[in-house]
N, C-alpha and C positions, 0 to 999 in steps of 0.2 A: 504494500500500500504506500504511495508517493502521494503524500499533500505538503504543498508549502504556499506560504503567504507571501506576498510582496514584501518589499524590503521599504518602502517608503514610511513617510511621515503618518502619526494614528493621529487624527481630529479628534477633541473631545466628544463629536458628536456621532462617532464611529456609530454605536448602537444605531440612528436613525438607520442609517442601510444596508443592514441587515435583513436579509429578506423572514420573514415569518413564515416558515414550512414546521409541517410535521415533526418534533424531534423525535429522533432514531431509538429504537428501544437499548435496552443497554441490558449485559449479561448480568447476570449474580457472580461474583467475583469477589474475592477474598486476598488479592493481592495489590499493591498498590504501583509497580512498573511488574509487567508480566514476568515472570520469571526466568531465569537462563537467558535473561537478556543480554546485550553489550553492544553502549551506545557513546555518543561520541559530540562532544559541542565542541565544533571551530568556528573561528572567527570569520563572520561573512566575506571580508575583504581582502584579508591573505591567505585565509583556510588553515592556518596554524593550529595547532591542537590546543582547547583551553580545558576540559574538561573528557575527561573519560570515565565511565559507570558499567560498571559490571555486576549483577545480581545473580545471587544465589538461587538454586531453591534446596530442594531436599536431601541432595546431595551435594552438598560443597566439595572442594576441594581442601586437601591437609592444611590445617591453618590456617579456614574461614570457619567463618558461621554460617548458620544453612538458615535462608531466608531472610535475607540481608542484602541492603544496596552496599555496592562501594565506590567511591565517588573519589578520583584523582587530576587535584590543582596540575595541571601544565602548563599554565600559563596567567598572567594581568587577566581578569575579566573585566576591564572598563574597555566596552565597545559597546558599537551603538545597534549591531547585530550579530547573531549568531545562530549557526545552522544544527540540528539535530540531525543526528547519521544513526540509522540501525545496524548496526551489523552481525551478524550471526556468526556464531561460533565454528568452528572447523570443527570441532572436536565434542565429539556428546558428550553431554555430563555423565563419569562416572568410567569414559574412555581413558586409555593409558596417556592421550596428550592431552588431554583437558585440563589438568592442574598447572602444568605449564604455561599453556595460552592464558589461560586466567591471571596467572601472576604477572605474565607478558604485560597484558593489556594495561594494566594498574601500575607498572614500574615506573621510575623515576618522576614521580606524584607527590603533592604533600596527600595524603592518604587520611578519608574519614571515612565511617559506616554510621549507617543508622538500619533501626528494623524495615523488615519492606513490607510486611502485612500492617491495613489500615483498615477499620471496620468504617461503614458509611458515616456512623456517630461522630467520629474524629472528623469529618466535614464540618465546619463550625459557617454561619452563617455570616458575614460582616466581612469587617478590612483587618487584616493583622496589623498591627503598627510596628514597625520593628525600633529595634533600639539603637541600631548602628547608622548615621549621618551616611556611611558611603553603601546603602545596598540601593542595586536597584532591578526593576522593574522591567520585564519583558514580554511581549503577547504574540501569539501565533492563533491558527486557524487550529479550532479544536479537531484531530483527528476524526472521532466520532462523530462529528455531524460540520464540517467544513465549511459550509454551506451559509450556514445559522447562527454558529456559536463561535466565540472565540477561548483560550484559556490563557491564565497567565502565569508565571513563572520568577518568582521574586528571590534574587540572590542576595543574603544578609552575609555583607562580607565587614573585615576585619580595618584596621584603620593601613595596614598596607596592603589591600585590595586582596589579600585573604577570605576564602570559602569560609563560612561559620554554619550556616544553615541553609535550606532552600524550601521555600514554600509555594505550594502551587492552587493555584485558584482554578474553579470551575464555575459556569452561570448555572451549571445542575448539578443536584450533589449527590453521587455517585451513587447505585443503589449499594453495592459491594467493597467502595471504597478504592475501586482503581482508576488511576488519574488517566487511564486512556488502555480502551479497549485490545489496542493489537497497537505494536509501537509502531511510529510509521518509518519509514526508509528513508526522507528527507521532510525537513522542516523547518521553516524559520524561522526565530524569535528576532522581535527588533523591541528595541528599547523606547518605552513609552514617556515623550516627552510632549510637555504642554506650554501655550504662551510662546508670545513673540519671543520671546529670548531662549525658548524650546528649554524649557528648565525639567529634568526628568523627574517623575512622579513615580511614588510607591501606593497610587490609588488605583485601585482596580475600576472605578468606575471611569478616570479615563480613559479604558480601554471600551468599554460599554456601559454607558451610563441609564440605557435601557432596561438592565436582567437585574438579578439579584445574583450572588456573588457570594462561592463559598470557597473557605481554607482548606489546606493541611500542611500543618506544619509539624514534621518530625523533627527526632534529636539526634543528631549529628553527635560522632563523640572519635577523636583520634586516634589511628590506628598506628 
């Protein structure tokens, strides 16, 4: 599945033009990025690697946890967009290369986990406010309904542009708790900035100020 969004400027009044269809029914699901995934954020403009995530499930690899994201700093995250890559594993989970590619993927990373199972509950309704002056704020076309919906993607980083946490918004709140049905193969987040002086915003409503707007925001902890 190949969705991405433009890379241009988001209006605060994105929500007017969005079209009002049908939204898409959504599985019961128990996981919050699908599992044995391994996904990829580089920089829209030189494609350099910022971000790489690899998740567990049931069977990890020696010296992970089973059911677990792991999310590896490669890079400054102040840009104004960044692409989402899916890429699948060479190797099954549980095969002779599998523990290797995995630790492949994640090397030379500042390296965090957090759990990856999310029940719908931990969907909180509202804006999260974060605490950190430098996070910010990025939107793409909701995989699951592309069309209709947008999601947002809020990077709470540190005072020298350090990962701390990642919280992701949805305008529906998942019935199961997963921030997207089947990951997609390419996608784009661009950074949500508003006003003549394009000042960037950690308010989910201007990305659509139309929906209503739900969190999740897991805990990150260093590996």
């Amino acid at each position: 599945m190949s969705t991405g969004s433009g890379t241009g400027e988001l209006d605060v009044k994105r929500g007017d033009l969005l079209p009002k269809e049908p939204e898409e029914t959504e599985q019961s699901d128990q996981t919050q990025i699908p599992i044995d995934s391994k996904l990829r954020f580089i920089d829209a403009r030189t494609e350099s690697s910022l971000l790489q995530v690899a998740v567990t499930g049931s069977n990890p690899p020696p010296g992970y946890a089973a059911m677990t994201e792991y999310w590896s700093r490669r890079g400054t995250l102040k840009t104004s967009a960044m692409i989402l890559e899916s890429i699948g594993f060479a190797n099954r989970s549980g095969s002779a290369g599998y523990p290797k590619e995995f630790h492949d993927w994640l090397a030379q990373g500042s390296l965090l986990a957090t759990a990856q199972e999310a029940s719908a509950q931990q969907w909180i309704q509202g804006v999260h406010q974060p605490a950190s002056p430098n996070t910010a704020l990025y939107w793409a076309a909701d995989p699951d309904a592309p069309s209709t919906r947008r999601i947002g993607l809020l990077l709470e980083l540190g005072s020298a542009g350090e990962l701390l946490n990642v919280v992701w918004y949805k305008t529906k709140q998942p019935t199961g708790g997963l921030v997207f049905q089947k990951a997609p193969s390419r996608l784009t987040f661009t950074l949500v900035v508003v006003g003549e002086q394009k000042e960037p915003s950690t308010d989910p409503y201007h990305i659509d100020n139309k929906s209503t707007w739900y969190y999740y925001r897991g805990e990150m902890r260093s590996v």
